[in-house]
C-alpha positions as CSV (number, residue, x, y, z in Angstrom):
1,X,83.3,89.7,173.5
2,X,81.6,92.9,172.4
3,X,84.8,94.7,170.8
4,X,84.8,91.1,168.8
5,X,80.8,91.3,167.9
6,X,81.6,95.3,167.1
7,X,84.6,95.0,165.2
8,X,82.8,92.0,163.6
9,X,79.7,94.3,162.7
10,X,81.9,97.2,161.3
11,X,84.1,95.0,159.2
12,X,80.6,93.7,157.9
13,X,79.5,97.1,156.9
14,X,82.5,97.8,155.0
15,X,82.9,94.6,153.2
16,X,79.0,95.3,152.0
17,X,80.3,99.0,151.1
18,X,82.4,97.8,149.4
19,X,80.7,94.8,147.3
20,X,78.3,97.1,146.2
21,X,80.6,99.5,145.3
22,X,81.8,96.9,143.2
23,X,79.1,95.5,141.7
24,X,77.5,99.2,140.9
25,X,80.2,100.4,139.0
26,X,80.8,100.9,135.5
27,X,82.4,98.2,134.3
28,X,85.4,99.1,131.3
29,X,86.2,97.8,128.2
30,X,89.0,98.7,126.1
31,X,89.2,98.5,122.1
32,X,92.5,99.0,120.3
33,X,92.4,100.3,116.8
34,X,94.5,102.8,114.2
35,X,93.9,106.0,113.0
36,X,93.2,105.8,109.4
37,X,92.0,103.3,106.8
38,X,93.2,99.3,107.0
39,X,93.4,99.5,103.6
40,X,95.9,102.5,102.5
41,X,93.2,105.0,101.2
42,X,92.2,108.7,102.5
43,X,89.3,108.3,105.0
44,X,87.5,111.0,106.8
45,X,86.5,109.7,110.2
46,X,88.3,106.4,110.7
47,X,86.7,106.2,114.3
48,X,82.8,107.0,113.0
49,X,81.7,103.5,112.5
50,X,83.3,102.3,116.0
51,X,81.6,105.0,118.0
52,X,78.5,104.0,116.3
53,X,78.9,100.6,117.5
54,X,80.4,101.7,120.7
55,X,77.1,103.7,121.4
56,X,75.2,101.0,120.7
57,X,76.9,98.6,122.3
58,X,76.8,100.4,125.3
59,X,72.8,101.1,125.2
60,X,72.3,97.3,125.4
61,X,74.8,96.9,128.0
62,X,74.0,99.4,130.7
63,X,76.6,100.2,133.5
64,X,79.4,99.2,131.2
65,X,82.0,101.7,129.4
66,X,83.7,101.2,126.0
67,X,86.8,103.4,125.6
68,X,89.7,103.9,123.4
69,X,92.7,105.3,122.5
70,X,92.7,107.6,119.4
71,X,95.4,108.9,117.1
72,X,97.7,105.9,116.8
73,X,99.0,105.2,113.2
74,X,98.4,102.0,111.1
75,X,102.0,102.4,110.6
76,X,102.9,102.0,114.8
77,X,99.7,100.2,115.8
78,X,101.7,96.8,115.7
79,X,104.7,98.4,117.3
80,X,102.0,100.1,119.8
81,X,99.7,96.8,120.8
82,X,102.9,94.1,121.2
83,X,104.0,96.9,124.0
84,X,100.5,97.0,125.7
85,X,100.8,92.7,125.7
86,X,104.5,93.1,127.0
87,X,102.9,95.6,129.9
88,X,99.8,94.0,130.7
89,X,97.4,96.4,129.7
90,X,96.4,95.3,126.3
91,X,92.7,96.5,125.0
92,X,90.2,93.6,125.4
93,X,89.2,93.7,121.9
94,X,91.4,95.0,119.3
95,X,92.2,95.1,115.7
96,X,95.1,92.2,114.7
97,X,96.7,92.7,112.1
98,X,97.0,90.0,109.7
99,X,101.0,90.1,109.7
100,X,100.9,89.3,113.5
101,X,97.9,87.5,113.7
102,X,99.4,83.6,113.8
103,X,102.2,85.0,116.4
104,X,99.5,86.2,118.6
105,X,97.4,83.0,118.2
106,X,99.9,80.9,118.8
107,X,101.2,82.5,122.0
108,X,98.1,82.0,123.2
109,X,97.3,85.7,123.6
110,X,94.0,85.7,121.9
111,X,91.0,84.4,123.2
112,X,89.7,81.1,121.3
113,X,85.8,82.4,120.1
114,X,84.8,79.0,119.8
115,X,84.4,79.2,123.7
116,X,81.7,81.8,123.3
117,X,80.5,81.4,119.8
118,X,79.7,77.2,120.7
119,X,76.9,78.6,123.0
120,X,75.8,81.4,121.7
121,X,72.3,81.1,119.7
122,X,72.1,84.6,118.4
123,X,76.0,84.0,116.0
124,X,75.9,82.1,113.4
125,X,79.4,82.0,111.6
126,X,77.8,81.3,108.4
127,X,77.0,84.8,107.4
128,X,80.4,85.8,106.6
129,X,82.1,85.4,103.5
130,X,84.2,82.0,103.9
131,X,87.4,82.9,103.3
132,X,87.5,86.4,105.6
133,X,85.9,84.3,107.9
134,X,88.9,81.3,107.6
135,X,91.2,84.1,107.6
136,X,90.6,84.6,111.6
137,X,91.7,80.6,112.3
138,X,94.6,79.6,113.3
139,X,94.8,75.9,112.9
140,X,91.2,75.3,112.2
141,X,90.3,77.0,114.9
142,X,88.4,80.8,115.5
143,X,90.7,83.6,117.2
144,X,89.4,86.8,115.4
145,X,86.3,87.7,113.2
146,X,86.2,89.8,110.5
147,X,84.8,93.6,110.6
148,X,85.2,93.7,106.4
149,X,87.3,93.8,103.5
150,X,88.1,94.7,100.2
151,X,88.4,92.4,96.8
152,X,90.8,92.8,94.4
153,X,89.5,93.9,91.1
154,X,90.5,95.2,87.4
155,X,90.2,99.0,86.8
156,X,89.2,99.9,83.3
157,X,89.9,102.8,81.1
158,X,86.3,103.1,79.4
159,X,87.7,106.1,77.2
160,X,90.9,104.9,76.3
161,X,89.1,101.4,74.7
162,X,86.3,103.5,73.5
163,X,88.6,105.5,71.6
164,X,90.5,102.3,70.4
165,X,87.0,100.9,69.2
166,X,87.5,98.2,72.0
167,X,84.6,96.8,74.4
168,X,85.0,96.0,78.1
169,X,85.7,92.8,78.5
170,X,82.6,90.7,80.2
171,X,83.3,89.4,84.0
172,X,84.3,86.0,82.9
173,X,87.3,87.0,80.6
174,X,90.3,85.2,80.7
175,X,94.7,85.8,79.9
176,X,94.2,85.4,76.0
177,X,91.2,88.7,76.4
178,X,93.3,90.5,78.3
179,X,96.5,89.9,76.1
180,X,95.0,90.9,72.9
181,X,93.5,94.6,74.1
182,X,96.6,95.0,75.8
183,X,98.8,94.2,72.7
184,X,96.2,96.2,70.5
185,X,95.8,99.6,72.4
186,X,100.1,99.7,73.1
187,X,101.6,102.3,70.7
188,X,103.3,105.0,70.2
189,X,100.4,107.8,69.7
190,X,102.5,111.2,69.4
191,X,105.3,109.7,66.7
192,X,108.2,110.5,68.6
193,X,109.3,106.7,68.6
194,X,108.3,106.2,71.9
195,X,105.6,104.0,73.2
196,X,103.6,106.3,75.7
197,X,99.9,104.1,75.6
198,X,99.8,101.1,77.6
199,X,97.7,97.9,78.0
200,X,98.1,97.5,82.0
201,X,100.5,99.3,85.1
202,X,101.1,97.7,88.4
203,X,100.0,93.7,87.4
204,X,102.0,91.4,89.5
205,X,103.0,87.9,89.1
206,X,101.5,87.7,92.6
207,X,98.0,88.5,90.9
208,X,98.7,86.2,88.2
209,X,99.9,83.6,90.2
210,X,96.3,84.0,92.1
211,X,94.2,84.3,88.8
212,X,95.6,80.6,88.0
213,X,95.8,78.5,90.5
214,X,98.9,78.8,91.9
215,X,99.1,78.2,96.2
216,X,102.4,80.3,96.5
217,X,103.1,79.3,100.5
218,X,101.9,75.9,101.7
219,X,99.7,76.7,105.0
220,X,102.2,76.5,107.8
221,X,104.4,79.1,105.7
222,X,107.2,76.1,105.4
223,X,107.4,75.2,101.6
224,X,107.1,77.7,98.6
225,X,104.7,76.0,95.2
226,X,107.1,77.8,92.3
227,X,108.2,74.7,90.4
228,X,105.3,73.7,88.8
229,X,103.2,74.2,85.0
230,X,100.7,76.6,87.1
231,X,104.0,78.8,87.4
232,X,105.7,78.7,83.7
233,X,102.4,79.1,82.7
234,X,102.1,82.7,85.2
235,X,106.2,83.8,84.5
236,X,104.7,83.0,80.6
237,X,102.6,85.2,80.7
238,X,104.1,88.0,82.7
239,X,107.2,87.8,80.1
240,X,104.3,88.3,77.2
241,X,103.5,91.3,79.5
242,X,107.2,92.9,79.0
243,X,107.4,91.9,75.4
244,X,104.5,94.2,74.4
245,X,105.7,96.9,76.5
246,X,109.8,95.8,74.6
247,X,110.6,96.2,77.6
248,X,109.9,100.1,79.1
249,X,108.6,100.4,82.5
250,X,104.7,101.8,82.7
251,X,104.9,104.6,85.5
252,X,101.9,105.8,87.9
253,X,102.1,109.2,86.0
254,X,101.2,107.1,82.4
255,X,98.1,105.6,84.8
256,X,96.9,108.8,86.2
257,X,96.8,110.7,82.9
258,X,94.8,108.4,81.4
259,X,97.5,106.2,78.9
260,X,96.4,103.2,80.4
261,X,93.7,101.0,79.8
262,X,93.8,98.2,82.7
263,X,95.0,98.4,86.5
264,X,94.5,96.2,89.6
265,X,92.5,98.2,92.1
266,X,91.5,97.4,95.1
267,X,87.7,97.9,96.2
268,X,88.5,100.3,99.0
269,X,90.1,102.3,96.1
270,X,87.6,102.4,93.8
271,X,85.3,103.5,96.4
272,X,88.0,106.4,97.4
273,X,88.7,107.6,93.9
274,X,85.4,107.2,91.7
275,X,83.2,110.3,93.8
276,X,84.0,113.9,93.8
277,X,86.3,115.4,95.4
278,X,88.8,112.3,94.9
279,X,88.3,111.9,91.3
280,X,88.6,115.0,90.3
281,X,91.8,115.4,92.1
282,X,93.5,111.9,90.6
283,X,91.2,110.9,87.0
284,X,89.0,113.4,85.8
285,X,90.5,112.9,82.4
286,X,88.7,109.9,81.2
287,X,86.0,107.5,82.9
288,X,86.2,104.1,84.0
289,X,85.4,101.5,86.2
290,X,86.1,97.9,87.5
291,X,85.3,94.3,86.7
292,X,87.0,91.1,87.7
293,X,90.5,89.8,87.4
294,X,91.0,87.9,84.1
295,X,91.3,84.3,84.8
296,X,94.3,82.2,83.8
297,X,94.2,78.8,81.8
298,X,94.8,76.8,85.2
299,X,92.5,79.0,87.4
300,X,89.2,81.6,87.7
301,X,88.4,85.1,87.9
302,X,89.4,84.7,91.6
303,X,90.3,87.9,93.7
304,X,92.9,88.3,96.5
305,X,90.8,89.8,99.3
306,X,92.2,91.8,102.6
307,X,90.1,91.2,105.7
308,X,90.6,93.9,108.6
309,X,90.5,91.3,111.8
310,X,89.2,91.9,115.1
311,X,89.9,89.8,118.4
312,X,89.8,89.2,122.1
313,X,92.8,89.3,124.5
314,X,92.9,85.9,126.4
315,X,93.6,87.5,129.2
316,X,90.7,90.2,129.3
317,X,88.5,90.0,132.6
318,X,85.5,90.6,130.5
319,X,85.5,88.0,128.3
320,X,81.6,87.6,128.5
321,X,81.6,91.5,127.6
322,X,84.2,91.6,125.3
323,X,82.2,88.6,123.2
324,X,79.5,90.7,122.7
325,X,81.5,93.9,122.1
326,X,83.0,92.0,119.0
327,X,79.7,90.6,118.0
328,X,78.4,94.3,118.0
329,X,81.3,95.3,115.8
330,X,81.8,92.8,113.8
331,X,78.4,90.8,113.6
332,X,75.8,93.1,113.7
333,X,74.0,93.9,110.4
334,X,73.1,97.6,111.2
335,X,76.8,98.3,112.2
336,X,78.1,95.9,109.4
337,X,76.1,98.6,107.0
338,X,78.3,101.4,108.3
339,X,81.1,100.0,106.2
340,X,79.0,100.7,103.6
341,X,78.8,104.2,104.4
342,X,81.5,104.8,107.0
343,X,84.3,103.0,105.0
344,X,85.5,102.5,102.1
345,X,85.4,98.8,102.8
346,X,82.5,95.7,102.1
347,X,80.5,94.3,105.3
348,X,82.2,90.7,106.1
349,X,78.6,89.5,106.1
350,X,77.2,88.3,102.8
351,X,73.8,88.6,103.7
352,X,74.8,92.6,104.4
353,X,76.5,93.1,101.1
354,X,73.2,91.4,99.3
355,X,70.7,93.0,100.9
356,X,68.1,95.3,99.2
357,X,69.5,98.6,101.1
358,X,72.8,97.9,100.5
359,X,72.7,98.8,96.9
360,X,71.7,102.1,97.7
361,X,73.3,102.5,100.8
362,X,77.0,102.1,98.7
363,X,75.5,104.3,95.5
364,X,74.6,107.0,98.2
365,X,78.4,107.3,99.8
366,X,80.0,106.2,96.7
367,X,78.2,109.4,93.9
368,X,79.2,107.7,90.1
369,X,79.0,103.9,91.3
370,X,75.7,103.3,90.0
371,X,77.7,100.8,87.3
372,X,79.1,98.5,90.5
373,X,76.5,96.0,91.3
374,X,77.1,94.8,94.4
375,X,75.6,91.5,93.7
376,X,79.0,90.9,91.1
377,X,81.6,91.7,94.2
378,X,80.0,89.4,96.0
379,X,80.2,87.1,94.0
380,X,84.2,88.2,93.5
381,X,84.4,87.6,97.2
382,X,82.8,84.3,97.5
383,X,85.6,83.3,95.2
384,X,88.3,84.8,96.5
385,X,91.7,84.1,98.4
386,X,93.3,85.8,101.6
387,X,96.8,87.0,101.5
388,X,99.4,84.2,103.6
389,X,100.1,85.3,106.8
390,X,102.6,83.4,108.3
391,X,105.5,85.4,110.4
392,X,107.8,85.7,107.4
393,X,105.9,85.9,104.8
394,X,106.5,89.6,103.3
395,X,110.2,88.6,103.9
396,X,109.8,85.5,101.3
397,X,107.8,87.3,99.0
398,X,110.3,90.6,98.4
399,X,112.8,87.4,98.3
400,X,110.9,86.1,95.0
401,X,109.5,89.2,93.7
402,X,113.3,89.9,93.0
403,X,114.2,86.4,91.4
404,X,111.2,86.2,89.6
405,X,111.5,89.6,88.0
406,X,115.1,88.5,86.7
407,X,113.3,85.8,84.9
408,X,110.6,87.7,83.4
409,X,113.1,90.1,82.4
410,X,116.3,88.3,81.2
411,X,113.5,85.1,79.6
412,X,115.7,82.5,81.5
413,X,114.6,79.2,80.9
414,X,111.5,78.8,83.2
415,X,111.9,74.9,84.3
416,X,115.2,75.5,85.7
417,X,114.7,79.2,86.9
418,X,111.7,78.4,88.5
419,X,113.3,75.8,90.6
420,X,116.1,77.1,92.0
421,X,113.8,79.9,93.1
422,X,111.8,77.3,95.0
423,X,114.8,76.0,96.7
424,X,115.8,79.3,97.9
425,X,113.2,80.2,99.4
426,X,112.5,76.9,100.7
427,X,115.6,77.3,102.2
428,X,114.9,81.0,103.5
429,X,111.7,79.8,105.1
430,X,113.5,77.1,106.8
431,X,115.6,78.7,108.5
């Protein structure tokens, strides 16, 4: 009866060893993330604005650890987190990349945030800029939040027009603007017979498409939308394109010495290349700036827009934690300012973007920007467009970037052309 009550008594001590062992110590969270911008530009410290949030994060929450793993490329981080997820051992929050993102949701890998955000008083959704917000659903509902993004916008040559006595266009310009400077500044300048000044380099069908109208993918990724006006209208255009050019292919080197007067830039570019030291090392020949997209007869100045999405693993054991770890990242306005000054990205958070500091937070880490109100990108973001995400997607776009640039080129009869492109695809995607 004793050796019972004793063995009794020391198994008590040690089980109370050891539950307070476990409730005193550091509890671990685990982020997973790339080396290197989400958006293809130089960046100094691509881990400065997590650490900032990881510090903070971690002097509201004491007793729990945030930790990653640095130095993995943009170009393996997919490769890198499906191999974590196959092991077990995949960080609680991590970046998903919008490629993967519907494969992961619909596995049921990621954590729904609907869970947490339903009875959370402090998040309100309605912050964010809609569609980076919508681009983290998955069948309506929430698996990932946005930490930012970048717009698509128009780079302008202001020398090159200004020496062709041509304004910049105003914001709400349209094809017809855009068609006449380009037809009116492409020449041959040096009289060797040879056109060597260009109206615009690297404009895409794609971008067309999105300036009028035009819903390439429906939303489960099933059926292309080539075969209709919206499209003649686009292939139209882009054929108008080629004829002014008759025909010769504008390289990056005619862009980068300054023979060009329009390009579609990205905002996380603009940010990279308009301050010293970039600049001077890519165009320090001439000086420009951006405005919106011009806007097609079917459609808007819209802007295709890349969010860099953040989630939760489903199967984390700190889901409570992990919530407000992606809230601290991705929610908070002080560490949604970072991107203003960490980044080259935008906040995710309109009221961020618009706020009275923001202005001078961006013209302070972007020297020369004074021009770019951020009021006008976020209104380019408010009417704006993600890029389709569905599993095959790039695979269906290379498919009808090659068909379609027959068309352009050869002027096949856009009716027909256009819709025996749609049934191939159709058919690719059905597969």
């Amino acid at each position: 009866m004793k050796r019972g009550f004793a063995l009794y008594v020391v198994f008590l001590l040690l089980f109370t060893v050891a539950l307070s062992w476990y409730l005193t110590k550091p509890k671990v969270l685990y982020v997973g993330l790339f080396a290197g911008s989400n958006w293809e530009v130089p960046e100094g410290d691509s881990y400065a604005m997590l650490e900032a949030a990881i510090e903070r994060f971690e002097k509201e929450h004491p007793g729990v650890k945030v930790k990653y793993v640095s130095g993995i490329r943009k170009d393996d981080y997919s490769e890198w987190l499906a191999e974590q997820f196959l092991k077990g051992t995949e960080p609680d929050v991590f970046v998903v990349p919008g490629a993967d993102f519907d494969l992961y949701a619909a596995s049921g890998a990621l954590y729904p945030l609907a869970r947490s955000a339903s009875v959370d008083a402090s998040f309100d959704a309605s912050v964010y800029y809609k569609s980076a917000l919508d681009y983290g659903k998955w069948q309506g509902q929430s698996y990932a939040l946005p930490v930012g993004a970048v717009p698509t916008l128009m780079f302008v040559n202001k020398s090159l027009l200004a020496s062709e006595g041509i304004a910049i266009p105003a914001n709400n310009w349209t094809w017809h603007d855009f068609m006449q400077i380009c037809r009116a500044v492409t020449r041959d300048t040096d009289g060797d017979g040879r056109i060597d000044q260009f109206g615009v380099y690297d404009y895409t069908w794609r971008i067309a498409a999105l300036t009028n109208g035009v819903k390439i993918f429906s939303s489960d990724g099933r059926t292309a939308n080539l075969a209709d006006k919206k499209m003649e209208e686009v292939l139209r255009f882009m054929q108008e394109i080629h004829e002014v050019n008759q025909g010769q292919e504008v390289q990056a080197k005619d862009f980068d010495m300054g023979k060009v007067a329009f390009r579609p830039f990205t905002f996380a570019e603009y940010r990279t290349y308009k301050p010293y030291p970039w600049r001077i090392k890519k165009y320090s020949s001439f000086e420009w700036d951006c405005i919106k997209l011009p806007a097609g007869p079917s459609g808007r100045n819209s802007s295709l827009i890349q969010p860099m999405l953040m989630g939760i693993s489903a199967r984390s054991h700190e889901q409570r934690l992990a919530w407000e770890l992606l809230k601290t990242i991705c929610y908070d306005p002080a560490v949604q300012e970072l991107m203003l000054t960490k980044t080259q990205g935008l906040p995710a958070r309109r009221d961020v973007v618009e706020s009275p500091q923001a202005q001078a937070l961006f013209n302070e880490a972007t020297p020369g920007s004074e021009e770019m109100n951020l009021k006008t990108v976020s209104e380019v973001m408010d009417d704006s467009i993600t890029p389709s995400k569905f599993a095959r997607c790039l695979e269906a776009l290379h498919l009808a970037d090659n068909k379609l640039q027959h068309i352009i080129r050869e002027k096949d009869s856009l009716s027909s052309a256009l819709s025996q492109v749609q049934k191939e695809i159709n058919a690719y995607l059905q597969q």
